[in-house]
Backbone as numpy.savetxt, mean C-alpha at the origin, in Angstrom:
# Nx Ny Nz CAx CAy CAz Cx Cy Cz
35.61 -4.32 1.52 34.72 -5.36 0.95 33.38 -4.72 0.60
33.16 -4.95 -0.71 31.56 -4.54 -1.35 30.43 -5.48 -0.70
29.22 -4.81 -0.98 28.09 -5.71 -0.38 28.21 -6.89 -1.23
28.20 -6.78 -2.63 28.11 -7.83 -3.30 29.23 -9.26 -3.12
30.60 -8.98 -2.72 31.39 -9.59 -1.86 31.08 -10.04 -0.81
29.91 -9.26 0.37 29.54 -9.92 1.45 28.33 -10.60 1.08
27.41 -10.47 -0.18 26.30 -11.75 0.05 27.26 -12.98 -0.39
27.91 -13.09 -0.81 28.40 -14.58 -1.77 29.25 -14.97 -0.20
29.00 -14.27 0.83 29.33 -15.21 2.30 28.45 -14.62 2.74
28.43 -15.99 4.12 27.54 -15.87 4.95 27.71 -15.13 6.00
26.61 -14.06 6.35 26.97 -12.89 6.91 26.32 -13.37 8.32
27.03 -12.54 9.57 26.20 -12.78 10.37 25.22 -12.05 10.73
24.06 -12.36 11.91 23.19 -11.35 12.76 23.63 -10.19 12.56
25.11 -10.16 13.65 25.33 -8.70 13.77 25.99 -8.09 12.69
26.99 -8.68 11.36 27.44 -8.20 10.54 25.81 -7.57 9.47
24.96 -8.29 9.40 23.87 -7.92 8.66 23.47 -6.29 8.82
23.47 -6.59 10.74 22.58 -5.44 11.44 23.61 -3.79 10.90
24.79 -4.62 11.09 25.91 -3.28 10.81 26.09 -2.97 8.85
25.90 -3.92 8.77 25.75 -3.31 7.09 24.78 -2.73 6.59
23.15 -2.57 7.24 22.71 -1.80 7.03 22.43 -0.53 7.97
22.86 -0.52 8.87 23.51 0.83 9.60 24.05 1.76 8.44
24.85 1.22 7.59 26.31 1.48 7.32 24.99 1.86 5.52
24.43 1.32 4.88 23.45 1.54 3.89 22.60 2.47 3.96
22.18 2.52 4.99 20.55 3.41 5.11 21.54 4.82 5.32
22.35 4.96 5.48 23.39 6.39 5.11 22.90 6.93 3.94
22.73 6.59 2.67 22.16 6.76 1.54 21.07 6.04 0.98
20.01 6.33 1.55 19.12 5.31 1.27 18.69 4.94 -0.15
18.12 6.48 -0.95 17.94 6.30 -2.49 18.48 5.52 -3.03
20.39 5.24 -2.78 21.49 4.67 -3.58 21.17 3.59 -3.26
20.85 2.98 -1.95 20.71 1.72 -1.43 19.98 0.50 -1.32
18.50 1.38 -1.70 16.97 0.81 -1.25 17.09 -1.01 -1.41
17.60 -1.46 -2.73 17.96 -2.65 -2.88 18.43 -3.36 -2.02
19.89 -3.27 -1.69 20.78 -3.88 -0.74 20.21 -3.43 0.39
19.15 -2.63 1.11 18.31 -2.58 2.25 16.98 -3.59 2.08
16.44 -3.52 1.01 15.36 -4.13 1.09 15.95 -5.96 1.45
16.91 -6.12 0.99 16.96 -7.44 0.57 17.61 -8.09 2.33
18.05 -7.07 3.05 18.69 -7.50 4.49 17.43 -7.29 5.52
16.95 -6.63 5.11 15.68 -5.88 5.90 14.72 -7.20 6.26
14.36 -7.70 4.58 13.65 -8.91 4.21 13.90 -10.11 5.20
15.01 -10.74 5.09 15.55 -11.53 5.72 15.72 -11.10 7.30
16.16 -9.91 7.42 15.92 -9.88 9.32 14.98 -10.13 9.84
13.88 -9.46 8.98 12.29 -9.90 9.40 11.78 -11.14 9.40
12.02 -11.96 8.21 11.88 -13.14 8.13 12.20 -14.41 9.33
13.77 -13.71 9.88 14.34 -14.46 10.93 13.85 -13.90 12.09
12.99 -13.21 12.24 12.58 -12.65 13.47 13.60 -12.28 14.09
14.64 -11.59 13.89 15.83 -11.33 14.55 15.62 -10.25 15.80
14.44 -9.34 15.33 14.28 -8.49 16.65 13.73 -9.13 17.95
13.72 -10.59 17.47 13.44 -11.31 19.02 15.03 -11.47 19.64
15.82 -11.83 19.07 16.84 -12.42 19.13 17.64 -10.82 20.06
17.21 -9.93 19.91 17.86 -8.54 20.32 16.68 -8.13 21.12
15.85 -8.87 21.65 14.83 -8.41 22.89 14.27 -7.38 22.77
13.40 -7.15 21.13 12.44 -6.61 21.01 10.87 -7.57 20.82
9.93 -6.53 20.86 8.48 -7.49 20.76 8.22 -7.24 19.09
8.50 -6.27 18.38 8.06 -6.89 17.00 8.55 -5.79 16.02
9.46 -6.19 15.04 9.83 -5.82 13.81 10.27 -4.14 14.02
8.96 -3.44 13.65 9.02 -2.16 13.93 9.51 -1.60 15.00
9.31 -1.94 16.58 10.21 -1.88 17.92 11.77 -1.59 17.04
11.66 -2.90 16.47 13.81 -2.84 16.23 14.35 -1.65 15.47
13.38 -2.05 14.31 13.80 -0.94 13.60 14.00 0.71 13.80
12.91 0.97 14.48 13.03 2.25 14.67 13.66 2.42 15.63
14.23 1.51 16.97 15.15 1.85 17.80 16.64 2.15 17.55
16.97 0.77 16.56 18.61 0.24 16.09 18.67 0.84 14.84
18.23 1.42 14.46 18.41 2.04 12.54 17.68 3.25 13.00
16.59 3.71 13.29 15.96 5.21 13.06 15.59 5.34 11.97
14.69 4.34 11.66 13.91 4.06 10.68 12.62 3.31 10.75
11.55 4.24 10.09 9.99 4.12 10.67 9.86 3.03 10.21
8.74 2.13 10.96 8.87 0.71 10.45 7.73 0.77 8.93
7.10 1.64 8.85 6.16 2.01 7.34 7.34 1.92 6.44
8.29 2.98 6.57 9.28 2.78 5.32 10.36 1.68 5.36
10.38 1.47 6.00 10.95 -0.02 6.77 10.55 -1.11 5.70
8.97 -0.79 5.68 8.54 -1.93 4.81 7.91 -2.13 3.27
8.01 -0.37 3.30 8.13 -0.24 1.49 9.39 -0.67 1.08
10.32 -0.25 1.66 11.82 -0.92 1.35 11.69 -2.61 0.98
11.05 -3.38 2.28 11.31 -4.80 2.01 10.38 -5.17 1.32
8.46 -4.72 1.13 7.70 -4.73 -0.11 8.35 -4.31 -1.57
8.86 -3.26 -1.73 9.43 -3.49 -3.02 10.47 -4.10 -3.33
11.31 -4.38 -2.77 12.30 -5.54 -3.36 11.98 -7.14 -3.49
10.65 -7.31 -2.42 10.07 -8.79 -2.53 9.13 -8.61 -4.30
8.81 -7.34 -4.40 7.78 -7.51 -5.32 8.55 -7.47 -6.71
9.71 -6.42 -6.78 9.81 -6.33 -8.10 11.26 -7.21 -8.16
12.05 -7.38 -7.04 13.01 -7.80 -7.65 12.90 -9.76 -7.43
12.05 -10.11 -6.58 11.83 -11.21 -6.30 10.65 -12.14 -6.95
9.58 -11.59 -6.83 8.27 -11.66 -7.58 7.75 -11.88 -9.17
8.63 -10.51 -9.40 8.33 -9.66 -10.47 9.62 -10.26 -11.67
10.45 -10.51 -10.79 12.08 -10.70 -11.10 12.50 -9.56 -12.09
12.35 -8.38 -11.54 12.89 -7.07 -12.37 14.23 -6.97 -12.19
15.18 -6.62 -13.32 16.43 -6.32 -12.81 17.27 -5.89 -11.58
18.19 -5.71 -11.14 18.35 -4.60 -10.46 19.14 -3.53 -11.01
19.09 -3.72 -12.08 19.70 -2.31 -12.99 18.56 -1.55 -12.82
17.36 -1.86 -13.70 16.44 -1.45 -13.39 15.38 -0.38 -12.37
15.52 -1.34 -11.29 14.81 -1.09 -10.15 15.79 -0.07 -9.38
17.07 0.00 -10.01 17.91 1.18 -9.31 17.64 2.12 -10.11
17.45 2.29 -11.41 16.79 3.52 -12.32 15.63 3.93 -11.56
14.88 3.09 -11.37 13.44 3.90 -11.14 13.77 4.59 -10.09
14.08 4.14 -8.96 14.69 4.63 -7.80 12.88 4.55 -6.46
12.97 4.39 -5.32 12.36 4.16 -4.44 10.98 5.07 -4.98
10.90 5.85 -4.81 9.50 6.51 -4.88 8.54 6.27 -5.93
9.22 5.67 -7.51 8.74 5.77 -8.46 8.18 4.17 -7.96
8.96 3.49 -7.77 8.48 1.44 -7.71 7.44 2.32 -6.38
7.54 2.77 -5.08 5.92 3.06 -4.60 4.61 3.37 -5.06
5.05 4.27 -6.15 3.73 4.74 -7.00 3.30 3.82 -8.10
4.04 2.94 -9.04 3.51 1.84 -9.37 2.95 0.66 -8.76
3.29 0.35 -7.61 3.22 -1.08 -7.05 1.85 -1.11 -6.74
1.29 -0.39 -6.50 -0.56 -0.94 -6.51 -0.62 -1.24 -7.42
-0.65 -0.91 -8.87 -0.62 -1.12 -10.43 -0.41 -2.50 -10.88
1.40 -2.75 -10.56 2.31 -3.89 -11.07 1.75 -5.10 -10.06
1.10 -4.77 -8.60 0.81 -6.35 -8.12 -0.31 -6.81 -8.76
-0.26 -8.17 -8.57 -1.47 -9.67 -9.49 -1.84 -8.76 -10.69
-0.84 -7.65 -11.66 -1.33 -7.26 -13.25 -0.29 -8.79 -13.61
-1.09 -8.63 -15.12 -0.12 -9.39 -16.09 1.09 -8.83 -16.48
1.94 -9.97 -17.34 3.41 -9.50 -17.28 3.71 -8.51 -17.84
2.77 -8.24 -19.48 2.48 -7.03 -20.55 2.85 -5.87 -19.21
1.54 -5.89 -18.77 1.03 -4.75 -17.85 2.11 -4.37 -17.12
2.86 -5.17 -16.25 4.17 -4.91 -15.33 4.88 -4.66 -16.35
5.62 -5.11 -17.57 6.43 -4.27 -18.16 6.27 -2.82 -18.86
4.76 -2.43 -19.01 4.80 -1.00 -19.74 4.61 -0.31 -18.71
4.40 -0.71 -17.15 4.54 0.42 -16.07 6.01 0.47 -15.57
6.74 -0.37 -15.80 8.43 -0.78 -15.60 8.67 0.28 -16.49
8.55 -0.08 -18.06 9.18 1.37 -18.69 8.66 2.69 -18.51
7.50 2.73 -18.35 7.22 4.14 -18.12 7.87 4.95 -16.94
7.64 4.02 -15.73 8.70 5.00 -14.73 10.03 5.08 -14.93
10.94 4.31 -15.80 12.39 4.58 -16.46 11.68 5.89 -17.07
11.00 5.82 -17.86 10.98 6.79 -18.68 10.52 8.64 -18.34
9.13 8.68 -17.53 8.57 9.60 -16.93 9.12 10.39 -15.61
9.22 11.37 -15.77 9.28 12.23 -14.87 8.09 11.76 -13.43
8.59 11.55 -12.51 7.62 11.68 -11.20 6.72 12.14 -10.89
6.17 13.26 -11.24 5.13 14.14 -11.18 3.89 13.57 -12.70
4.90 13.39 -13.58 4.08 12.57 -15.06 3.89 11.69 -14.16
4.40 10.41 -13.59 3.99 9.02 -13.38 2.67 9.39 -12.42
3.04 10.06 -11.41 2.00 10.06 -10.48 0.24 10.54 -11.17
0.24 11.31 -11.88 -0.56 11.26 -12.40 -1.45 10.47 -13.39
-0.63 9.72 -14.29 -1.04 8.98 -14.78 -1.67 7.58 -13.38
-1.07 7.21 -13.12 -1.44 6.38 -12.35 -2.26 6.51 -11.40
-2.75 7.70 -11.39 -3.89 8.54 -10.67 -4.72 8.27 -11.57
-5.03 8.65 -12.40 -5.74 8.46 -13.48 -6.56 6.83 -13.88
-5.31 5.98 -13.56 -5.91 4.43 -14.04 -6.90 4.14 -12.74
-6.21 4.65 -11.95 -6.67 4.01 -10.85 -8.18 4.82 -10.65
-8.38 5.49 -10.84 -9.82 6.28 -11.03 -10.84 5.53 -11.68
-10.23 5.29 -13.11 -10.81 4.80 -13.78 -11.14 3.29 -13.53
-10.25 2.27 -12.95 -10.77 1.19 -12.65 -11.53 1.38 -11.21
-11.91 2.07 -10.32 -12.64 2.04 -9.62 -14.12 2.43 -9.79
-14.06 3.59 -10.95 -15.72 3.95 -11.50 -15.55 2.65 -12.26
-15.00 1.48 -13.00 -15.73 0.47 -13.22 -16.37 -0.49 -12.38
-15.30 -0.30 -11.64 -15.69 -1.64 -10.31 -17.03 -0.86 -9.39
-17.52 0.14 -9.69 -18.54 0.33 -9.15 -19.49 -0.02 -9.16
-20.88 -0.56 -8.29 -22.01 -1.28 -8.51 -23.08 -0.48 -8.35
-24.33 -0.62 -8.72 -25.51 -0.16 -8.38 -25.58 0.36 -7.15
-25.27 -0.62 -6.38 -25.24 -0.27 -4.57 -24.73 1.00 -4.62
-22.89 1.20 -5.02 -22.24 1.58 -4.60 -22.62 2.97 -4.92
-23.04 3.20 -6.23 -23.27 4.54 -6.66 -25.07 4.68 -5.93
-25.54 4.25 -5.56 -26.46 4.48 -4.56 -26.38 5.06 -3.21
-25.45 4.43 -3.04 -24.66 4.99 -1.66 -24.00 6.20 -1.47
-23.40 6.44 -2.28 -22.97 7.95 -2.87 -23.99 8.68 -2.73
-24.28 8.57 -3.56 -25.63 9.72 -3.83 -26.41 9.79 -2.09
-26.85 9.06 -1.92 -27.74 9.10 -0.61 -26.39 9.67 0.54
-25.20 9.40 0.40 -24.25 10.24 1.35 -24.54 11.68 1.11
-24.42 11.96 -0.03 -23.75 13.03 -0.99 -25.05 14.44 0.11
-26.59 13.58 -0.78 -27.65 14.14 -0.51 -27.81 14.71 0.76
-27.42 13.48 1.96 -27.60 13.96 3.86 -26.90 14.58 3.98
-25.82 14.50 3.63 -24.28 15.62 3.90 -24.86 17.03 3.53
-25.27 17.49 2.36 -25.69 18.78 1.75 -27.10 19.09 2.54
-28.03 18.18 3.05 -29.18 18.62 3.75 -28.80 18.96 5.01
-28.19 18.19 5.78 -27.87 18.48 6.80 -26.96 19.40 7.21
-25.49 19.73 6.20 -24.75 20.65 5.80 -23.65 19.88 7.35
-23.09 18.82 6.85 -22.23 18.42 8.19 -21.18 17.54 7.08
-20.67 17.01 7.90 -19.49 16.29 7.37 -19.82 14.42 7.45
-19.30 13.49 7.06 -19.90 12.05 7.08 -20.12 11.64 8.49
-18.90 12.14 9.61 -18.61 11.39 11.07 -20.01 12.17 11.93
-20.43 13.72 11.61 -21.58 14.13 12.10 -22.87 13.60 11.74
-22.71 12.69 10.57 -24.08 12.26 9.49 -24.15 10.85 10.26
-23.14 10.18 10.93 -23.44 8.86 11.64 -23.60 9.11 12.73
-23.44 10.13 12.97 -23.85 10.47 14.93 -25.37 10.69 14.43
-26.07 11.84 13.56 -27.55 12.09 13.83 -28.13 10.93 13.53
-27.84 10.17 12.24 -28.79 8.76 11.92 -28.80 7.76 12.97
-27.32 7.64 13.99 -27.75 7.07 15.27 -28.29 7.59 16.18
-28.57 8.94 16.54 -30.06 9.30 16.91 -30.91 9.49 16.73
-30.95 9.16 15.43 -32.55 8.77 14.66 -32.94 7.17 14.93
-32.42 6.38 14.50 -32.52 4.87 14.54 -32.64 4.76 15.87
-32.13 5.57 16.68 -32.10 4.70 18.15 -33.16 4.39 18.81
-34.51 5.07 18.39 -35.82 5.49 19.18 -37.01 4.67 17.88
-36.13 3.97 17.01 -36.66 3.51 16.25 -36.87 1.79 16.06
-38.47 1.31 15.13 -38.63 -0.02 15.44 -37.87 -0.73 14.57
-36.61 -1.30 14.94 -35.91 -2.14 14.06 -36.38 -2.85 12.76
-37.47 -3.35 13.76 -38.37 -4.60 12.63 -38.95 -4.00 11.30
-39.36 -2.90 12.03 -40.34 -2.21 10.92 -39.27 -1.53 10.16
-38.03 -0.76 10.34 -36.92 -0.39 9.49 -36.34 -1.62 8.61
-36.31 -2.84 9.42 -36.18 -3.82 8.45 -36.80 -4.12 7.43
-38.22 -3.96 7.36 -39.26 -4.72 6.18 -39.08 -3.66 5.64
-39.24 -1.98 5.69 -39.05 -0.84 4.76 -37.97 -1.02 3.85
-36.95 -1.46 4.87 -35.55 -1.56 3.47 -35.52 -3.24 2.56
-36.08 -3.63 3.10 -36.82 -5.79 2.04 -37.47 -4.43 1.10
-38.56 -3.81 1.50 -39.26 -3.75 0.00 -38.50 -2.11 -0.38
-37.69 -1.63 -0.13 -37.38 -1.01 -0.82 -35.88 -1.60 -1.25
-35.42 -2.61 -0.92 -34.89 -2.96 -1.49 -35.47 -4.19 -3.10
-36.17 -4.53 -3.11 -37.08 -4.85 -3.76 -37.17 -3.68 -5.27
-37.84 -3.03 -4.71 -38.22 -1.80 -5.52 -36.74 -1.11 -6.61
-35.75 -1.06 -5.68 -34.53 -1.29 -6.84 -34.33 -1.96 -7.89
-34.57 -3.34 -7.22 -33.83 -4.40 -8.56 -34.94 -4.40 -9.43
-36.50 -4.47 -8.94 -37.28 -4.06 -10.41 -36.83 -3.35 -11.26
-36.17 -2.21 -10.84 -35.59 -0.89 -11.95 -34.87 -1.40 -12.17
-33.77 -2.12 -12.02 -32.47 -2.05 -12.42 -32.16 -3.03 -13.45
């Protein structure tokens, strides 16, 4: 009996648990028919039902499978094949790694948008996709940047190179600077120098 023979019945707990035993053998080939049992175990809280405390416990005990990839498996099949309603012709072309590297992209985009990143990973080589999508994503973050933000930078950028330390050493000295210091009066310095910004800006 094919999987597709066992969804059109109702499978049980343990027939579920053993069919994807019996899947995650080949996972690439599978990711689908895993994501979609995976989904639903979780959903039913079934690792209570087998006297675990939560999701990941089960998984990685009864399958040997990390509960992170555990849940790119059941994130991408909720997103593209449920969500998104992408084929599963499709979503078996792209194959697991390629739907990871889009899916920051394809979630809350428009439909345009989800379909020319759908064809492109049919289409692109892995190493092409990843880059490109390196790329967008660059670029919409120097937009989403604010005054603040590129302020903040810079004033990191600057203590880091004066001090010649790394960021986690740059919050240890400024908390022994501040510590011996008058709050109040650090407060009104940063009102009017905060002040003094938005005039410029």
């Amino acid at each position: 009996m094919n999987f597709n023979d066992q969804k059109e019945m109702e499978m049980t707990t343990d027939e579920k648990i053993q069919v994807i035993s019996n899947l995650k053998k080949n996972l690439e080939e599978n990711f689908v028919q895993l994501g979609q049992l995976l989904s639903e175990i979780k959903r039913a809280k079934v690792f209570r039902y087998k006297g675990y405390d939560s999701f990941k416990e089960f998984i990685e005990a009864e399958f040997n499978i990390s509960g992170t990839l555990a849940n790119k498996i059941i994130g991408n099949y909720e997103l593209f094949l449920i969500e998104l309603d992408v084929d599963e012709k499709s979503v078996k072309q792209i194959g697991l790694d390629k739907l990871n590297i889009i899916k920051p992209l394809v979630r809350n985009s428009p439909y345009r948008e989800v379909e020319e990143w759908i064809n492109k990973a049919e289409e692109l080589p892995t190493t092409k996709l990843r880059e490109e999508v390196k790329e967008v994503r660059e670029k919409k973050r120097s937009k989403e940047k604010t005054l603040k933000d590129i302020y903040i930078e810079q004033y990191l950028e600057k203590m880091i190179d004066y001090f010649n330390c790394g960021r986690k050493e740059l919050d240890y000295k400024l908390a022994l600077y501040f510590q011996e210091m008058d709050l109040d009066e650090v407060k009104k310095i940063i009102k009017s120098n905060e002040r003094k910004l938005e005039e410029t800006d």
